[in-house]
C-alpha positions in Angstrom: 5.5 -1.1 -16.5 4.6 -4.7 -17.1 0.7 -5.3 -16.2 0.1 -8.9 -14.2 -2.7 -11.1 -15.5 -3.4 -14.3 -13.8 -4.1 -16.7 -16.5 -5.0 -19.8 -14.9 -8.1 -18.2 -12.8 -11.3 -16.9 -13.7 -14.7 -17.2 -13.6 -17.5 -17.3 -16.3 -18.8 -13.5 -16.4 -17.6 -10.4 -18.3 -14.4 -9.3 -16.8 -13.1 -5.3 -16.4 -9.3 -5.3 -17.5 -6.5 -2.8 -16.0 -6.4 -1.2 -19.2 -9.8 -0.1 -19.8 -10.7 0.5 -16.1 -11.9 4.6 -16.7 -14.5 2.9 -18.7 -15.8 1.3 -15.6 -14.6 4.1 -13.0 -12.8 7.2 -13.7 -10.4 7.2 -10.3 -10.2 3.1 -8.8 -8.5 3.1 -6.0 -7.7 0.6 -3.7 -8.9 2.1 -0.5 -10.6 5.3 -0.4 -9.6 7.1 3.1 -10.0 3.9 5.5 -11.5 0.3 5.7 -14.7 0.1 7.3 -17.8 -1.8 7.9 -19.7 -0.2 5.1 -17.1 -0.9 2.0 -18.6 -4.7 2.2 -22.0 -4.6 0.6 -23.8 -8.1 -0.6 -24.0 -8.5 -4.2 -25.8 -11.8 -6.0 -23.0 -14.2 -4.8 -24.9 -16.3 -1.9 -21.7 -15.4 1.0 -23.2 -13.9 3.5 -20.9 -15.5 5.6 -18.2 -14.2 4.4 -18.9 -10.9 3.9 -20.3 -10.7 7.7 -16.7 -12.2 8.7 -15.0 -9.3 6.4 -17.3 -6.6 8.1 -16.1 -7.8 11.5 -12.9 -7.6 10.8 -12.7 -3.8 9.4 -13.5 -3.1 13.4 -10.4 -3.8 14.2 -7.4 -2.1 11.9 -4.5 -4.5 13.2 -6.1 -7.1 12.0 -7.2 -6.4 9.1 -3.9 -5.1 7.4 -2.4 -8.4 8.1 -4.8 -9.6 5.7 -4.8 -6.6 3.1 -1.4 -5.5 3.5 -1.4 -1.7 3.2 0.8 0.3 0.5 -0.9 -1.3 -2.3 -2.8 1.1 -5.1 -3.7 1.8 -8.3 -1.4 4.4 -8.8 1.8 4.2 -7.3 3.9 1.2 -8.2 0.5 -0.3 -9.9 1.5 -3.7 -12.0 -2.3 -4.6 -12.3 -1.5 -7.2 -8.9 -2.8 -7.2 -5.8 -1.2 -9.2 -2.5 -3.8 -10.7 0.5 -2.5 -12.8 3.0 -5.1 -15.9 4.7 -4.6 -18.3 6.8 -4.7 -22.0 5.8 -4.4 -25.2 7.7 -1.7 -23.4 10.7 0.2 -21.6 7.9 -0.2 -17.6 6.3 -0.2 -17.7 2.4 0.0 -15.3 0.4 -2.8 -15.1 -2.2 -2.0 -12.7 -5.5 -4.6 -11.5 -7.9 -5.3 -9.3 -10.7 -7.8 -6.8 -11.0 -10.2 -8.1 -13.4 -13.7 -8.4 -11.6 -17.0 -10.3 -12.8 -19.3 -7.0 -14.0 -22.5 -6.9 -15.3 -24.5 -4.4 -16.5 -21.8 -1.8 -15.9 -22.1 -3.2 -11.8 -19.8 -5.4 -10.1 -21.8 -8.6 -9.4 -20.6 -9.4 -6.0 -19.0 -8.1 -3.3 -19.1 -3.9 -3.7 -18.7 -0.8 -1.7 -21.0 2.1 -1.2 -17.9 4.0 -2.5 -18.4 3.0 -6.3 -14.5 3.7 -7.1 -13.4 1.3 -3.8 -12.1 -1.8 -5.1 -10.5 -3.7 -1.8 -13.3 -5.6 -0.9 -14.1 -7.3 -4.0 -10.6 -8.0 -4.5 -10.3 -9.7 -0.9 -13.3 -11.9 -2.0 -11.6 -12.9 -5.4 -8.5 -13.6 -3.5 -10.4 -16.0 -1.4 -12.0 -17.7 -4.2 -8.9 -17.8 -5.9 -7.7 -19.6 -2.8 -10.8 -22.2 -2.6 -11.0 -23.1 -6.3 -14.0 -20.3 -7.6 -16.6 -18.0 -6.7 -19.1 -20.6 -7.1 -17.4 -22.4 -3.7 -18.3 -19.8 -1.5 -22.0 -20.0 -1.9 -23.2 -21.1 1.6 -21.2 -21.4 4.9 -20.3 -20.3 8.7 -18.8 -17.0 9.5 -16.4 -19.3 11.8 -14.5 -20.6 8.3 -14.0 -16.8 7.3 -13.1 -15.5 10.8 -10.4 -18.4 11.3 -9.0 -18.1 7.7 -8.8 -14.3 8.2 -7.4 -14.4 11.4 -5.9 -18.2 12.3 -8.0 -17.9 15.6 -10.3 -21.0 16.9 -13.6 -20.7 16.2 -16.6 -21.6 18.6 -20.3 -21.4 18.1 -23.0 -20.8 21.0 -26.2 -22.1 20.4 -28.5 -19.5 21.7 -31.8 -21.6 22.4 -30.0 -23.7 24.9 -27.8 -21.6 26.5 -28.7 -18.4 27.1 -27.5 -16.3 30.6 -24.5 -15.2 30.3 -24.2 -14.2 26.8 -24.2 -10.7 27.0 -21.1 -10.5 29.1 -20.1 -13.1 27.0 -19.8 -11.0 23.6 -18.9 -8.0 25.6 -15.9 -9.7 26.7 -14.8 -11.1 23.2 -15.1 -8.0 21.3 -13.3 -6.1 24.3 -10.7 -8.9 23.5 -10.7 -8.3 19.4 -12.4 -11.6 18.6 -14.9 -11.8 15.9 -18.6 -12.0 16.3 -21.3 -13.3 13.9 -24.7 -14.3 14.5 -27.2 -16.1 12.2 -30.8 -16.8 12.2 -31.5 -20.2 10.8 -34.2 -21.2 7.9 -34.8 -24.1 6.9 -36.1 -22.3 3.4 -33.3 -19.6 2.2 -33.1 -16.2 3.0 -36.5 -15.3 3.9 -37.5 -11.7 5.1 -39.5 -10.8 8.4 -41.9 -8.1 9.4 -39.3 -7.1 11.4 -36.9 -6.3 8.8 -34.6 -9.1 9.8 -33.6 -11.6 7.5 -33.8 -15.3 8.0 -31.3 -18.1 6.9 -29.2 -14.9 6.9 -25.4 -13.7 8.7 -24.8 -11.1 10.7 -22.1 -9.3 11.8 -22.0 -8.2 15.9 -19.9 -5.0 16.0 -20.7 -3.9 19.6 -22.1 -3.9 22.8 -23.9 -1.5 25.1 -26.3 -1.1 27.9 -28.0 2.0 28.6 -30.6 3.4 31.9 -34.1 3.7 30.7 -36.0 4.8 33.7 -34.8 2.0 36.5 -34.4 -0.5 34.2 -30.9 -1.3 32.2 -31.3 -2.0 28.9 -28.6 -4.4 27.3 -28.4 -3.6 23.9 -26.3 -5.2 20.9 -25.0 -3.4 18.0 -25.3 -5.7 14.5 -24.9 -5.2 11.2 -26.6 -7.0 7.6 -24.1 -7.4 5.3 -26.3 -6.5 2.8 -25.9 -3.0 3.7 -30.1 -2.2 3.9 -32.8 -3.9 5.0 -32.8 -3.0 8.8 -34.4 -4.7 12.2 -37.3 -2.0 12.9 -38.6 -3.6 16.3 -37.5 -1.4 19.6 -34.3 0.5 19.3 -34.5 0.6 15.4 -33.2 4.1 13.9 -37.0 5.1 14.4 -37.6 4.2 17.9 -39.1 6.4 20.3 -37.3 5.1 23.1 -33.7 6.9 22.2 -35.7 9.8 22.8 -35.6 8.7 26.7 -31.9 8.4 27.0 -29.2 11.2 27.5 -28.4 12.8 24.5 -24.6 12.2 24.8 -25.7 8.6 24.7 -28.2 9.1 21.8 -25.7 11.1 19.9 -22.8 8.5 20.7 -24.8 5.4 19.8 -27.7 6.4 17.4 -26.7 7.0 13.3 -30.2 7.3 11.5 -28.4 5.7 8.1 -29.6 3.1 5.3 -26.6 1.3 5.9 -27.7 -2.4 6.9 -26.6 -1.7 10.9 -28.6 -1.2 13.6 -29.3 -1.6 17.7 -32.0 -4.5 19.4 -32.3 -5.6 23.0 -30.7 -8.5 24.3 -34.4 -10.3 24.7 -35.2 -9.6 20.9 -32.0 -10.7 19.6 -32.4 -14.3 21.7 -36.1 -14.6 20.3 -34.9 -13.6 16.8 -31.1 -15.4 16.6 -30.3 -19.2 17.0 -26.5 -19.0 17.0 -23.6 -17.0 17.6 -19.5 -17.9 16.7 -17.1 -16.6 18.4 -13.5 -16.6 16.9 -11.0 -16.0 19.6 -7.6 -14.8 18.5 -4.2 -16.4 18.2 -1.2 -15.4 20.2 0.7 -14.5 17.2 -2.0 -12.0 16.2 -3.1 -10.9 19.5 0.8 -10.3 20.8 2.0 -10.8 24.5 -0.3 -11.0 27.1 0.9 -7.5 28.9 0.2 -9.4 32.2 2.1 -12.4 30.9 -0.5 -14.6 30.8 -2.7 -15.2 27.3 -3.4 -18.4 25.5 -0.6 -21.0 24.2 -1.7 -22.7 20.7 -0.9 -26.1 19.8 -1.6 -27.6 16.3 -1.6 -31.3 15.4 -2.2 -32.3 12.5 -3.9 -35.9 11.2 -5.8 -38.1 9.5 -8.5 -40.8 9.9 -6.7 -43.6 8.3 -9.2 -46.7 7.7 -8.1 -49.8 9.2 -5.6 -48.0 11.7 -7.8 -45.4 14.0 -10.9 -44.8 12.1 -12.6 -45.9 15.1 -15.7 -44.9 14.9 -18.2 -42.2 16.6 -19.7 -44.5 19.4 -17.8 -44.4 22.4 -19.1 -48.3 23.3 -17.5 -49.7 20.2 -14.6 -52.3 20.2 -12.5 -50.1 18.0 -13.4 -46.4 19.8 -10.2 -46.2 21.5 -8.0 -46.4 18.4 -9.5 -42.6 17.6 -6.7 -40.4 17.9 -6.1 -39.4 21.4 -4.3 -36.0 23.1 -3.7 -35.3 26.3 -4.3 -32.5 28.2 -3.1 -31.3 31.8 -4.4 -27.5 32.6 -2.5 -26.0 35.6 -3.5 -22.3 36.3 -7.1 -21.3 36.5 -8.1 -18.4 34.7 -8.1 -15.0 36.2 -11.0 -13.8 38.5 -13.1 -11.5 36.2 -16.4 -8.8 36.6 -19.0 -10.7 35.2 -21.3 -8.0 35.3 -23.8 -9.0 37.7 -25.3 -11.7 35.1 -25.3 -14.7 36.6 -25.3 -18.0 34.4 -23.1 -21.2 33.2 -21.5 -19.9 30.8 -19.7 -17.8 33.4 -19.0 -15.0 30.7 -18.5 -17.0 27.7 -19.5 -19.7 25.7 -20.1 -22.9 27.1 -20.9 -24.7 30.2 -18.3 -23.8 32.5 -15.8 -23.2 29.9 -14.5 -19.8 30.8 -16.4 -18.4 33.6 -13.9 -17.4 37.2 -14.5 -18.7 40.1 -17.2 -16.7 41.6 -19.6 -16.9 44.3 -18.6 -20.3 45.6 -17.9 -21.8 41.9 -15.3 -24.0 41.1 -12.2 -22.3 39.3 -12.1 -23.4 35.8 -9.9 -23.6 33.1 -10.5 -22.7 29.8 -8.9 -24.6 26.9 -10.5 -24.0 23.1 -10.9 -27.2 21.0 -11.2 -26.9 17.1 -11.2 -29.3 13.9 -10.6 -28.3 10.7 -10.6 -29.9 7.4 -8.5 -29.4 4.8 -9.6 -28.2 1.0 -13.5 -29.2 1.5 -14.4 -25.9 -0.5 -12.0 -26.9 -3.4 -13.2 -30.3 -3.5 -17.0 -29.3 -3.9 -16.4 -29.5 -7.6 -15.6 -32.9 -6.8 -19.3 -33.5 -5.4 -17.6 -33.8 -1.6 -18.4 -31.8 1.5 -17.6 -31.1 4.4 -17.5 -34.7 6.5 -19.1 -35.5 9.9 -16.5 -35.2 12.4 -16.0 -34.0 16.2 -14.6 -35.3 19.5 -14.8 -36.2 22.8 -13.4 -34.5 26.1 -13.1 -36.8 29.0 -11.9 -36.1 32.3 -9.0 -38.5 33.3 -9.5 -39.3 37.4 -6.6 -38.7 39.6 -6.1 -42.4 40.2 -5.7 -43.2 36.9 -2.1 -44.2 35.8 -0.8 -44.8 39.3 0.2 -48.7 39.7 -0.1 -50.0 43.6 1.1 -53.2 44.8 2.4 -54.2 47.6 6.3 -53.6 48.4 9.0 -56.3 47.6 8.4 -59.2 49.7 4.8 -58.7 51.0 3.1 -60.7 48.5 0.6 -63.0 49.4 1.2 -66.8 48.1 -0.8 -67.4 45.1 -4.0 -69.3 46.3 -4.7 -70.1 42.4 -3.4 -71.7 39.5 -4.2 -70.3 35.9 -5.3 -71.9 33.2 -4.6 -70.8 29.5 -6.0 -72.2 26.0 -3.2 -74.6 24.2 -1.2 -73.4 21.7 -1.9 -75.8 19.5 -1.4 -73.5 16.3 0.5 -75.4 13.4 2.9 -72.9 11.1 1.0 -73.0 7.4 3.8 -71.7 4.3 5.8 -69.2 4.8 6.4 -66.9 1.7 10.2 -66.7 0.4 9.5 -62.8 1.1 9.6 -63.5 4.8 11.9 -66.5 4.8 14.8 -63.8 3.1 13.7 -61.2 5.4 14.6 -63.9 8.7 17.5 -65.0 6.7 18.8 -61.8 6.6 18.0 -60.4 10.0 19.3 -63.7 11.9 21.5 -65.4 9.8 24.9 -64.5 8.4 26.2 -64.4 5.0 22.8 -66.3 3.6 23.4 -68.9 6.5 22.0 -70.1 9.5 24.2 -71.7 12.4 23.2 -73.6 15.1 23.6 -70.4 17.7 22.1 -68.5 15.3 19.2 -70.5 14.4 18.3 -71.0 18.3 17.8 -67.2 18.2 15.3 -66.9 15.5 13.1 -70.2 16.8 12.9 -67.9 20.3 11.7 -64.8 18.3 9.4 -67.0 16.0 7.8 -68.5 19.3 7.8 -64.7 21.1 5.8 -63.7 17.5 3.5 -66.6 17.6 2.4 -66.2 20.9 2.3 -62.4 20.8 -0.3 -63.1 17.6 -2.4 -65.7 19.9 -3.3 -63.3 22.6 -4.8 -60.7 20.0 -6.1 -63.6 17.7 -8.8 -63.8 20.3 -11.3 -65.4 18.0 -8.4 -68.3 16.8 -9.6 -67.4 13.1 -5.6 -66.9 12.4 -5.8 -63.4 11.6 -5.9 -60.4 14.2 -8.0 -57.1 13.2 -5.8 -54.2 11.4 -6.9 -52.3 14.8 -4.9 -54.6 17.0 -1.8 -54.5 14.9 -0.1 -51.2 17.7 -0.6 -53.3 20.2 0.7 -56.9 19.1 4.0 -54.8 17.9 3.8 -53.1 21.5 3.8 -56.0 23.5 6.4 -57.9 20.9 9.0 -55.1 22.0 8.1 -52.5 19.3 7.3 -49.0 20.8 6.5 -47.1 17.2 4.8 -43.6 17.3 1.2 -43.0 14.9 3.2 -41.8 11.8 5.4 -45.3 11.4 2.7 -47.3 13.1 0.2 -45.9 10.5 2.7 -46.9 7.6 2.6 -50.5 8.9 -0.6 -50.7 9.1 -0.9 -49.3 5.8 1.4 -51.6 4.5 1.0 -55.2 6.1 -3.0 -55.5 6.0 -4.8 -57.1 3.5 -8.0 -55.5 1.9 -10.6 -56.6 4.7 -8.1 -55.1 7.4 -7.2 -58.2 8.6 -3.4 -58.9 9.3 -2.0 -63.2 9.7 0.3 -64.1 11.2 2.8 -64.4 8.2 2.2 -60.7 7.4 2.7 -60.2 11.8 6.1 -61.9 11.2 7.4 -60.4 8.1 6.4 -56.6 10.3 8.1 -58.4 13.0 11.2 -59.5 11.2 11.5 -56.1 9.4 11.7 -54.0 12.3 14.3 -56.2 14.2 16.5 -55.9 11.1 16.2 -52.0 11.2 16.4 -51.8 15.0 19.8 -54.1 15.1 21.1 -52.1 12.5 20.2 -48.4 13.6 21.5 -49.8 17.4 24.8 -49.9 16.2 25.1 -46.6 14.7 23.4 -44.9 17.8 25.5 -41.3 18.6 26.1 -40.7 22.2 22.7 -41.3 24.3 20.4 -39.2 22.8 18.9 -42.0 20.6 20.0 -40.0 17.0 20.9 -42.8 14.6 24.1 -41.1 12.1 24.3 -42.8 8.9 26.5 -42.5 6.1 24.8 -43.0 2.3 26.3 -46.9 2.1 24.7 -47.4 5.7 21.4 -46.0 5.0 21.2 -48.1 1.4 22.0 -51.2 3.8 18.8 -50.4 6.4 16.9 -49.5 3.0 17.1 -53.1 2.1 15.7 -54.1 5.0 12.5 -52.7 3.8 
């Protein structure tokens, strides 16, 4: 059988090849019994991150064989290639590898399993390297990028030093629902270890949730897990501590696993005075299934860009240009479902953010939750580059009720006008007009390369409609109009364009300082009528498609 070898991706380190893998292990296989939790084990590669998000993921089996498909060995079938599916920018692809992995020292250098013939996990991380570029890309990140690409779900992140009631029913809810839980404990110097046995600047998986009696009191306690695989938290509830001696011993049994193995239990209060953020990645509904009480989440994707000189409007919400910012609209109907929170009161209301997801309880407003994400596209590729990840976000504003509704007063109760208004002169004399624009009026308004009287009458009415359609957004009388304004001139000209073809014009008719005159404002003017005549006549039926023959479409080409 024919052995795959990628041969356009590697990294610089010595490499095991399918043929001489008994020198390096006797019996690989791909998974030995089952995935778990303790078959993704830190090596020198600086991805905590990701191997946190991996570790999370082995919790829940579904899941994870959509992303390591199952059926694949080193045995059976074995051509030396191994398939993962991610998730990338609202699309699954499929990621293939070989099985050549960066060794050293007769050790793989990364990602490994405590099972030294399990090979799964490291070939999950090269698959994601392959995917952003190299290994050297994944050095340094959020567990959020992992749990979305592993799952397509939208990611969330709970700052813990300003928000913290409510949390614990919080992650007890989203691991009851199969979302992914990470927490990290910021450093503004590396990975630096406590007394305590945590470490800082470091991920962590959350992998449960628990409370148990001690005395009177309940204890809320929270599983989590190092991806290193060692170094343990050895403050109260440690595999050590005295106090699971006070519990039941179905409960100490059930809970407690004296092991090296990196996981481990704390209290609520130690993990808030130890832990500065925790992300939350909550499921699709094409991974999570129907909602057996046919409710669940819809997903919507858009997808964009920030195009300068068009709605790259800028952070500040006071600015001239804000409002050209890509806008969506939302309109949430049903309130969410009345829910236990547990007796732990809070505003988070059992989730994540102010209000975001919490039923109405006790007097409380009913609320609606809707999940908000950005993503970039190909920022880990294009660290090679010297880019990052860019400063973005968004604003949600709440639209009053009485915005959008026009009154007036009915037909033929209008008060008389006690006013008269006054306007600036048009006093605006036409400068050259490029041949460019004269041929395109030529040949939107005239006929056969000609101009009659009839026909000339119609273009002086446009030309005047153009001009003072340029005015009004020429506030400044310079004789240009910022690139900004350009949707709006063509709006109230007649032109009602959607972002994709507005952003093309844009693109097209500005000049290099994003300024647009009233020659360029013409020729866009011209061009469109010429297209919109000739697409009008070729409308079918009333549903506004536009059927063309080849010798037709050639003829609105030329418009162009």
């Amino acid at each position: 059988m024919e052995v795959y070898e990628s041969r356009n991706y590697a990294d610089a380190c010595l490499l095991v090849f399918p043929s001489a893998q008994k020198e390096f292990c006797e019996k690989p296989q791909f998974i030995c019994e089952d995935m778990s939790r303790t078959d993704v084990c830190q090596g020198r590669l600086g991805n905590c991150w990701f191997l946190a998000a991996a570790a999370s993921l082995t919790l829940y089996p579904r899941l994870l064989y959509r992303v390591v498909p199952p059926g694949q060995s080193f045995q059976d079938g074995y051509a030396g290639v191994f398939h993962f599916r991610l998730w990338q920018f609202g699309r699954w692809v499929d990621v293939v590898v070989d099985d050549k992995l960066p060794v050293q020292e007769g050790k793989l250098m990364f990602v490994h399993s405590e099972q030294r013939n399990e090979f799964w996990a490291p070939l999950l991380e090269k698959a994601y390297a392959k995917l952003h570029g190299s290994y050297e890309t994944m050095r340094g990140g959020h567990m959020n990028e992992a749990f979305v690409d592993f799952t397509g779900g939208v990611g969330e992140v709970l700052y813990l030093r300003q928000n913290t009631p409510g949390l614990f029913t919080a992650l007890r809810h989203a691991l009851a629902k199969e979302s992914l839980v990470g927490a990290t404990a910021l450093s503004d110097r590396g990975e630096i270890r406590t007394e305590e046995g945590l470490v800082k600047g470091h991920a962590y998986s959350v992998t449960g949730t628990h409370k148990v009696s001690l005395g009177f009191t309940k204890v809320r306690l929270l599983r989590l897990r190092n991806p290193w695989g060692r170094v343990e938290w050895t403050g109260a509830w440690s595999d050590s501590c005295p106090r699971w001696d006070a519990i039941p011993t179905e409960w100490r049994d059930a809970l407690m696993v004296k092991k090296e193995d990196g996981e481990f239990w704390m209290e609520l209060q130690d993990f808030l005075s130890h832990f500065n953020t925790v992300q939350i990645c909550s499921l699709s509904p094409e991974v999570l299934g129907p909602s057996p009480a046919g409710g669940g989440w819809h997903i919507h994707t858009f997808q964009g860009r920030w195009v300068r000189g068009f709605n790259s409007g800028g952070s500040q919400p006071g600015a001239e240009t804000f409002w050209t910012n890509p806008q969506f609209r939302l309109t949430l109907l049903e309130p969410d479902e009345e829910e236990d929170d547990d007796d732990e009161e809070g505003p988070w209301g059992g989730w994540g953010a102010a209000g975001a997801r919490g039923p109405a309880r006790g007097g409380r407003m009913p609320k609606c939750t809707v999940l908000l994400s950005l993503i970039q596209r190909n920022r880990r590729r294009l660290r090679a580059k010297g880019l990052t990840y860019l400063t973005v976000g968004f604003h949600v504003f709440q639209i009053p009720e009485e915005v959008g509704i026009r009154r007036g007063p009915r037909p033929g109760s209008a008060p008389p006008l006690g006013c008269f208004l006054v306007g600036r002169a048009n006093t605006r004399t036409w400068g050259e007009i490029g041949l460019r624009t004269c041929e395109q009026l030529l040949q939107c308004f005239g006929r056969g390369g000609r101009l009659s009287l009839h026909h000339f009458q119609e273009l002086w009415g446009h030309l005047l409609l153009w001009q003072g359609t340029f005015d009004k957004f020429d506030e400044d009388a310079s004789g240009t109009m910022n690139s900004y304004e350009l949707r709006l001139a063509l709006n109230a000209a007649g032109f009602h364009l959607n972002n994709q073809l507005t952003q093309a014009l844009t693109s097209r008719y500005r000049d290099s300082r994003l300024r647009v005159d009233l020659e360029r404002f013409v020729s866009c003017a011209a061009q469109l009528t010429c297209i919109f005549r000739h697409c009008s006549q070729h409308l079918a039926g009333g549903e506004g498609v536009v059927c063309l023959t080849h010798r037709q479409w050639s003829e609105v080409a030329s418009f162009s």
